[in-house]
Backbone atoms as SQL, in Angstrom:
CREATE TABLE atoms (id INTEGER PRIMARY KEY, chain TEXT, resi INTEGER, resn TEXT, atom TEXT, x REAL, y REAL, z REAL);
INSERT INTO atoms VALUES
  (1, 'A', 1, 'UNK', 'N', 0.829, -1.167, 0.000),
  (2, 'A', 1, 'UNK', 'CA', 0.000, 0.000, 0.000),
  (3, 'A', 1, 'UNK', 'C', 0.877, 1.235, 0.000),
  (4, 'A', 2, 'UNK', 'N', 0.250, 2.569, -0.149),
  (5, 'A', 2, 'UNK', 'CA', 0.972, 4.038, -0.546),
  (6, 'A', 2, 'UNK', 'C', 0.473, 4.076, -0.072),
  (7, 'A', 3, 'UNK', 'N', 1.044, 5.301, 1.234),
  (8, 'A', 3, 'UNK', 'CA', 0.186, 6.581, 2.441),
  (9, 'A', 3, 'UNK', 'C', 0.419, 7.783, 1.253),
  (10, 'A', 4, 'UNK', 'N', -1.048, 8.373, 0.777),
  (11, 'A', 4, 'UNK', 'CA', -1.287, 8.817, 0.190),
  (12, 'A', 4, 'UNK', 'C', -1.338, 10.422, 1.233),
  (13, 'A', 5, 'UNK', 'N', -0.192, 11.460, -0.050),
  (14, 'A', 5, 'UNK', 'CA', -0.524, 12.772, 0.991),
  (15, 'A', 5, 'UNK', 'C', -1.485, 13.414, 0.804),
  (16, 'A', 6, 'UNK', 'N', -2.612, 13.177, 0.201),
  (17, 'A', 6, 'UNK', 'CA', -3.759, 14.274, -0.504),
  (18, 'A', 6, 'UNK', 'C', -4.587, 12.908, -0.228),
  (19, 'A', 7, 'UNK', 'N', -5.474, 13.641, 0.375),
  (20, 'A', 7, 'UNK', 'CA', -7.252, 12.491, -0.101),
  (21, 'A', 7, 'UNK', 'C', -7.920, 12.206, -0.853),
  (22, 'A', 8, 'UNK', 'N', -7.733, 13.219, -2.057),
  (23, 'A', 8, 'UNK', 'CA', -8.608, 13.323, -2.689),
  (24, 'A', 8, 'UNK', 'C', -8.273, 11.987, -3.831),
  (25, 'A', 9, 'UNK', 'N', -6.778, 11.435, -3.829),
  (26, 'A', 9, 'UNK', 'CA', -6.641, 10.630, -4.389),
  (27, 'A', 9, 'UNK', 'C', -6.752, 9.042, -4.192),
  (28, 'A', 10, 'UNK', 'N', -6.797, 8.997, -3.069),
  (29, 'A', 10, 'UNK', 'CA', -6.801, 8.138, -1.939),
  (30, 'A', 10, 'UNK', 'C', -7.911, 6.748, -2.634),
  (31, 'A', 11, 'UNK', 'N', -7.268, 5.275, -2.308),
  (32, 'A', 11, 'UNK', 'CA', -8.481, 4.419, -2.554),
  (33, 'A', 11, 'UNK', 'C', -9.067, 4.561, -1.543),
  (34, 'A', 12, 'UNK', 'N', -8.811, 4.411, -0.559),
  (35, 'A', 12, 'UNK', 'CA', -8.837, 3.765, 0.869),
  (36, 'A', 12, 'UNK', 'C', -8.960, 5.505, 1.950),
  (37, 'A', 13, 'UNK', 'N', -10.081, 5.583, 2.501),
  (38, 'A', 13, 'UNK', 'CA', -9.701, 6.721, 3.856),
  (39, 'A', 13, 'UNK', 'C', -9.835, 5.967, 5.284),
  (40, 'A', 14, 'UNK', 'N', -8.577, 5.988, 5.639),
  (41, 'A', 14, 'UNK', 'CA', -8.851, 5.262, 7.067),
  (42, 'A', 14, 'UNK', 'C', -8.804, 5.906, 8.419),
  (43, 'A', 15, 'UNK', 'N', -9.652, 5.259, 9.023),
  (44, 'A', 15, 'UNK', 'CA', -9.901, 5.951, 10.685),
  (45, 'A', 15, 'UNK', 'C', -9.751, 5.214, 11.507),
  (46, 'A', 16, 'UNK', 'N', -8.505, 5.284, 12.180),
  (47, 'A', 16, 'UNK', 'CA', -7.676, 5.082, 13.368),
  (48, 'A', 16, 'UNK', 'C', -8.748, 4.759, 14.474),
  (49, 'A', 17, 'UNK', 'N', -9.272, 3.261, 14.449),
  (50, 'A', 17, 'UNK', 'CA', -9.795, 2.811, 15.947),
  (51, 'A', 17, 'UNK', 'C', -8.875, 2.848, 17.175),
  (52, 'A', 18, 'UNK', 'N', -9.680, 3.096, 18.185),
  (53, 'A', 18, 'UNK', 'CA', -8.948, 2.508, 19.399),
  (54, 'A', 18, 'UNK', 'C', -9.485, 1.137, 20.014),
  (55, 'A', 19, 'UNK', 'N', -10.338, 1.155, 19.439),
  (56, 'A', 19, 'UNK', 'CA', -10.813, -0.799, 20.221),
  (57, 'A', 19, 'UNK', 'C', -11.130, -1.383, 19.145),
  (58, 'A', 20, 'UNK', 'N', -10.809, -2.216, 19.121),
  (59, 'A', 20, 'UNK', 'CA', -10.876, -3.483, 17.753),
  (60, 'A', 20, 'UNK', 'C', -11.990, -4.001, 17.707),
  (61, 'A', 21, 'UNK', 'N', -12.897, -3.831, 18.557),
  (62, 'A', 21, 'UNK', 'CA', -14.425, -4.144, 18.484),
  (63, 'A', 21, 'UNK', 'C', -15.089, -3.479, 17.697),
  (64, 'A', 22, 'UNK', 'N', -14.290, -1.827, 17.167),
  (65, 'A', 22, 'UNK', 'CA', -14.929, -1.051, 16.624),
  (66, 'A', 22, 'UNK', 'C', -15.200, -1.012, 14.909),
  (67, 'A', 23, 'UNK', 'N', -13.757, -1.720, 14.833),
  (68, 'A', 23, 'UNK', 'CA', -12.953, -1.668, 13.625),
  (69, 'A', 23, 'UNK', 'C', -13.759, -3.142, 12.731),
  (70, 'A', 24, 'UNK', 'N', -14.714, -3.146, 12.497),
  (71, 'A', 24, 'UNK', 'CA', -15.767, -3.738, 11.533),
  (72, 'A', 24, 'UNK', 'C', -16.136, -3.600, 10.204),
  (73, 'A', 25, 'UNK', 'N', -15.715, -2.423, 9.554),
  (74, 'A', 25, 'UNK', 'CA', -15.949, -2.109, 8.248),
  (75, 'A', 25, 'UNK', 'C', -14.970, -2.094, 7.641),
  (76, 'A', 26, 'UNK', 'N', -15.143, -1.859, 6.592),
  (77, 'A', 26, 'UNK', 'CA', -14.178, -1.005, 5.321),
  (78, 'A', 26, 'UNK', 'C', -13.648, 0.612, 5.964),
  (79, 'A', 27, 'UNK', 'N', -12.454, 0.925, 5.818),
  (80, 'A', 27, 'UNK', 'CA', -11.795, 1.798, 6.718),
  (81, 'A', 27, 'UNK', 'C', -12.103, 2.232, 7.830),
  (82, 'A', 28, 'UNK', 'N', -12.502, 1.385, 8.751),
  (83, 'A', 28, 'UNK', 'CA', -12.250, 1.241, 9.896),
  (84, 'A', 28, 'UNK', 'C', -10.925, 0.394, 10.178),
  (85, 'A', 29, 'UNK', 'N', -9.584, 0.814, 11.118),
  (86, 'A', 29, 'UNK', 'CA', -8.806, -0.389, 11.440),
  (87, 'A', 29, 'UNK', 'C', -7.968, 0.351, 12.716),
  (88, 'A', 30, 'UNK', 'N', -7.693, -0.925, 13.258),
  (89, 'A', 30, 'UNK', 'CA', -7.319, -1.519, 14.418),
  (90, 'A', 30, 'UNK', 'C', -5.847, -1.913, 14.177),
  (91, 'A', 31, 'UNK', 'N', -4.995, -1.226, 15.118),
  (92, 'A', 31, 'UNK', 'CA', -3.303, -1.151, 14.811),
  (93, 'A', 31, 'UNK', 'C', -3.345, -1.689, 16.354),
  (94, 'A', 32, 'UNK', 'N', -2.444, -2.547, 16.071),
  (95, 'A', 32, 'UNK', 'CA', -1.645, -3.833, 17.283),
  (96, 'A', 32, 'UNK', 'C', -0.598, -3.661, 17.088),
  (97, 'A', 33, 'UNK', 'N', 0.214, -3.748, 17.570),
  (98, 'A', 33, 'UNK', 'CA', 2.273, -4.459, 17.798),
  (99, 'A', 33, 'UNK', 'C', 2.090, -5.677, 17.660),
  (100, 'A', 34, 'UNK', 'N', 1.199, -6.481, 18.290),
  (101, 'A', 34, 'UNK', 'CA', 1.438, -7.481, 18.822),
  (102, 'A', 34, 'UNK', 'C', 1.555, -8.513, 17.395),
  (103, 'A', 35, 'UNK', 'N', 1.891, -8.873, 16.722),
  (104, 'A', 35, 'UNK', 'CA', 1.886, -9.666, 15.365),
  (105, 'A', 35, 'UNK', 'C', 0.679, -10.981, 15.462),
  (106, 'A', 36, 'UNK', 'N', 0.664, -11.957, 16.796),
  (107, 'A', 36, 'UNK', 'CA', 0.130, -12.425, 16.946),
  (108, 'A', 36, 'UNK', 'C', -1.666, -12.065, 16.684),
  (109, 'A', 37, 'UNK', 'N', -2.165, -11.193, 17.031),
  (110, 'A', 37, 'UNK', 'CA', -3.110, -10.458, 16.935),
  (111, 'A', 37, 'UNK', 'C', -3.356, -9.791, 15.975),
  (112, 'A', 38, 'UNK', 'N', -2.841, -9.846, 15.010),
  (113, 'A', 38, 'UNK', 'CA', -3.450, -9.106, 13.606),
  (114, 'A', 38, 'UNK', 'C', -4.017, -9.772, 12.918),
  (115, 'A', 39, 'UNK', 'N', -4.843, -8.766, 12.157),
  (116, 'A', 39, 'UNK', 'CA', -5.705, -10.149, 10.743),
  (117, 'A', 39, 'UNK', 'C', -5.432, -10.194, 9.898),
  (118, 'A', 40, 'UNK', 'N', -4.051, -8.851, 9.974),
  (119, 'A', 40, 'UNK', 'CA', -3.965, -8.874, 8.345),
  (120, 'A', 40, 'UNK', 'C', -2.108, -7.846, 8.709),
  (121, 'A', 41, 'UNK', 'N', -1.045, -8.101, 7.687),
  (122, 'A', 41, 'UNK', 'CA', -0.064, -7.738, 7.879),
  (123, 'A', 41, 'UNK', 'C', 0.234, -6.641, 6.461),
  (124, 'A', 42, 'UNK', 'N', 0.095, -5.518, 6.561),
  (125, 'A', 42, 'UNK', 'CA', 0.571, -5.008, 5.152),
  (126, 'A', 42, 'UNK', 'C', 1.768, -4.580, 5.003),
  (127, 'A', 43, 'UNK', 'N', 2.518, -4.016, 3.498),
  (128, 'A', 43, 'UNK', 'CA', 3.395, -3.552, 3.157),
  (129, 'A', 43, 'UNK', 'C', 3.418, -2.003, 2.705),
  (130, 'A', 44, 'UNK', 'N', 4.310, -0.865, 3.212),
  (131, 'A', 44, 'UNK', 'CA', 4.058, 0.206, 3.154),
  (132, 'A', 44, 'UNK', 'C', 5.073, 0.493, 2.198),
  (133, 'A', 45, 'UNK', 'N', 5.191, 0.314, 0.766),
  (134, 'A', 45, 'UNK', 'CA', 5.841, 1.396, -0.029),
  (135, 'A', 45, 'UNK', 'C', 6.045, 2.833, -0.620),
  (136, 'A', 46, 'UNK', 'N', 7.160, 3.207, -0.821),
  (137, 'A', 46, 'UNK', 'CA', 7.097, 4.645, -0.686),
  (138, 'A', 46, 'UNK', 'C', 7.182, 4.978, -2.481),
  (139, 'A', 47, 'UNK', 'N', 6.960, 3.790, -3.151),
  (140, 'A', 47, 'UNK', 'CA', 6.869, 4.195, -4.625),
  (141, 'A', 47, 'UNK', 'C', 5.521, 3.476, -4.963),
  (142, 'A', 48, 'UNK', 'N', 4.383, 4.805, -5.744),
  (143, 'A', 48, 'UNK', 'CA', 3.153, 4.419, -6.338),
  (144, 'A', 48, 'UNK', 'C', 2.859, 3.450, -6.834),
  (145, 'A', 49, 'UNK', 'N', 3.869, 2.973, -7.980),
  (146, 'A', 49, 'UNK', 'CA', 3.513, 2.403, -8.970),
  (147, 'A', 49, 'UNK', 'C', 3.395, 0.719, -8.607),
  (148, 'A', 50, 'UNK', 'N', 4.242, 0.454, -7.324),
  (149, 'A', 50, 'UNK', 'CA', 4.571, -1.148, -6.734),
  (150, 'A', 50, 'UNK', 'C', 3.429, -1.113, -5.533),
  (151, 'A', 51, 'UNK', 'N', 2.468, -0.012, -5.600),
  (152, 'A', 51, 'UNK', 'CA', 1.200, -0.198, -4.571),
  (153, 'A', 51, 'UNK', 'C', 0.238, -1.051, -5.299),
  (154, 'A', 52, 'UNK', 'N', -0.495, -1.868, -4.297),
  (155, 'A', 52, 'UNK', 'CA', -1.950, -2.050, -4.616),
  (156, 'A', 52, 'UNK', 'C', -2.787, -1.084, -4.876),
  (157, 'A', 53, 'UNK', 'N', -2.535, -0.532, -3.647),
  (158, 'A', 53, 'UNK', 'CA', -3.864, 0.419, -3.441),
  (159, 'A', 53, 'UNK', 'C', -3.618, 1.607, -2.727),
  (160, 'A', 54, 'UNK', 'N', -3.602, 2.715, -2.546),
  (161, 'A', 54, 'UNK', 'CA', -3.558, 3.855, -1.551),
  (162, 'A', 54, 'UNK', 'C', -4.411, 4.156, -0.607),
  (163, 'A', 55, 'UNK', 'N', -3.909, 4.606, 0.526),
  (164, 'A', 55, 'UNK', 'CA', -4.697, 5.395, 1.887),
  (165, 'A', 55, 'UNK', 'C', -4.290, 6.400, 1.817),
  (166, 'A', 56, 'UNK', 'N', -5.571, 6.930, 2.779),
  (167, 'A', 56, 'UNK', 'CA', -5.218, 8.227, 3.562),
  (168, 'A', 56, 'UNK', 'C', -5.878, 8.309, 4.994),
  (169, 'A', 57, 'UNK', 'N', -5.397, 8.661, 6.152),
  (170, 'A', 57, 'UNK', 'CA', -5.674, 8.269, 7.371),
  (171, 'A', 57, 'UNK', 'C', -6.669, 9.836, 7.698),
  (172, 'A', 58, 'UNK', 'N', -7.623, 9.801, 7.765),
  (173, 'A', 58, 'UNK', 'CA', -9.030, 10.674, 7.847),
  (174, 'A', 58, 'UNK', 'C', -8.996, 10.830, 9.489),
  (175, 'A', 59, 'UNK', 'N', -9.407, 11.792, 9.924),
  (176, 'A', 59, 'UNK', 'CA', -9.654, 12.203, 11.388),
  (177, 'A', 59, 'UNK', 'C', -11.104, 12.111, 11.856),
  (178, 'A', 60, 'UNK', 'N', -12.124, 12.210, 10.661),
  (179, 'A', 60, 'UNK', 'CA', -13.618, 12.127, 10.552),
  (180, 'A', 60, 'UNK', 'C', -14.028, 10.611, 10.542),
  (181, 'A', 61, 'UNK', 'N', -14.664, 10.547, 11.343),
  (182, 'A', 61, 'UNK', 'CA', -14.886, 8.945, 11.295),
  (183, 'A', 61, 'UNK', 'C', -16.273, 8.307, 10.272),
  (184, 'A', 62, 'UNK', 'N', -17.040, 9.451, 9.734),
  (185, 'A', 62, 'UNK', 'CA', -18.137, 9.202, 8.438),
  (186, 'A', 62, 'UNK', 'C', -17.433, 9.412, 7.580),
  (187, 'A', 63, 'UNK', 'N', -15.937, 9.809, 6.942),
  (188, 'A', 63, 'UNK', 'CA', -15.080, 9.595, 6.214),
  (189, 'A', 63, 'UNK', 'C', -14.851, 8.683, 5.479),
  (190, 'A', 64, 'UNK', 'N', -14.702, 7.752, 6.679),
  (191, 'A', 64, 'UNK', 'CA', -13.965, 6.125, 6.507),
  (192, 'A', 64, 'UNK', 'C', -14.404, 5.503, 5.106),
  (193, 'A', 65, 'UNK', 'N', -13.619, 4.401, 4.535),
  (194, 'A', 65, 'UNK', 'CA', -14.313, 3.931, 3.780),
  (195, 'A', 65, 'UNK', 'C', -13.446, 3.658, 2.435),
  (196, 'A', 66, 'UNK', 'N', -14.441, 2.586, 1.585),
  (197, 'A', 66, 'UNK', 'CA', -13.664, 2.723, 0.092),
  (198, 'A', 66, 'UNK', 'C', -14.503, 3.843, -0.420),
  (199, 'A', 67, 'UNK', 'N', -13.126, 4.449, -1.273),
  (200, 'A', 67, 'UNK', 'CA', -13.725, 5.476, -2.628),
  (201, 'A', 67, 'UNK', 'C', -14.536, 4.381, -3.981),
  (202, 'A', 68, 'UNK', 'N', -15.709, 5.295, -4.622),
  (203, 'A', 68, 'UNK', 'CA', -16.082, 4.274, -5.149),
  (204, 'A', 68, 'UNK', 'C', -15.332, 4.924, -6.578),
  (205, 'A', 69, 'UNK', 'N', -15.119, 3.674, -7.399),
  (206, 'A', 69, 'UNK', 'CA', -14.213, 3.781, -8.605),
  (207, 'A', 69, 'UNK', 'C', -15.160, 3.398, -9.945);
């Protein structure tokens, strides 16, 4: 994935849960250390073109979400 600096380009807007109970949807997510405890492990590249997909980490939590394409 690309941390996207603009939103407007963004696949992905994500909003930073604090309880993993919360983190149920599509950009909603839940950040652990713990490796054991994750559901999912991604890769953060700093070149576009070797991304899947882009984020952008939203402060608004009706934000969240996929962009539709």
């Amino acid at each position: 994935m690309y941390l996207e600096p603009d939103q407007a380009f963004a696949d992905v807007l994500i909003f930073k849960e604090s309880n993993k109970l919360f983190a149920d949807k599509a950009g909603f997510w839940y950040f652990t250390m713990a490796r054991d405890f994750a559901d999912y492990a991604l890769f953060v590249t700093d070149n576009r073109n070797l991304a899947d997909f882009s984020i952008y980490y939203t402060d608004v939590r009706s934000y969240a979400g996929c962009r539709k394409q």
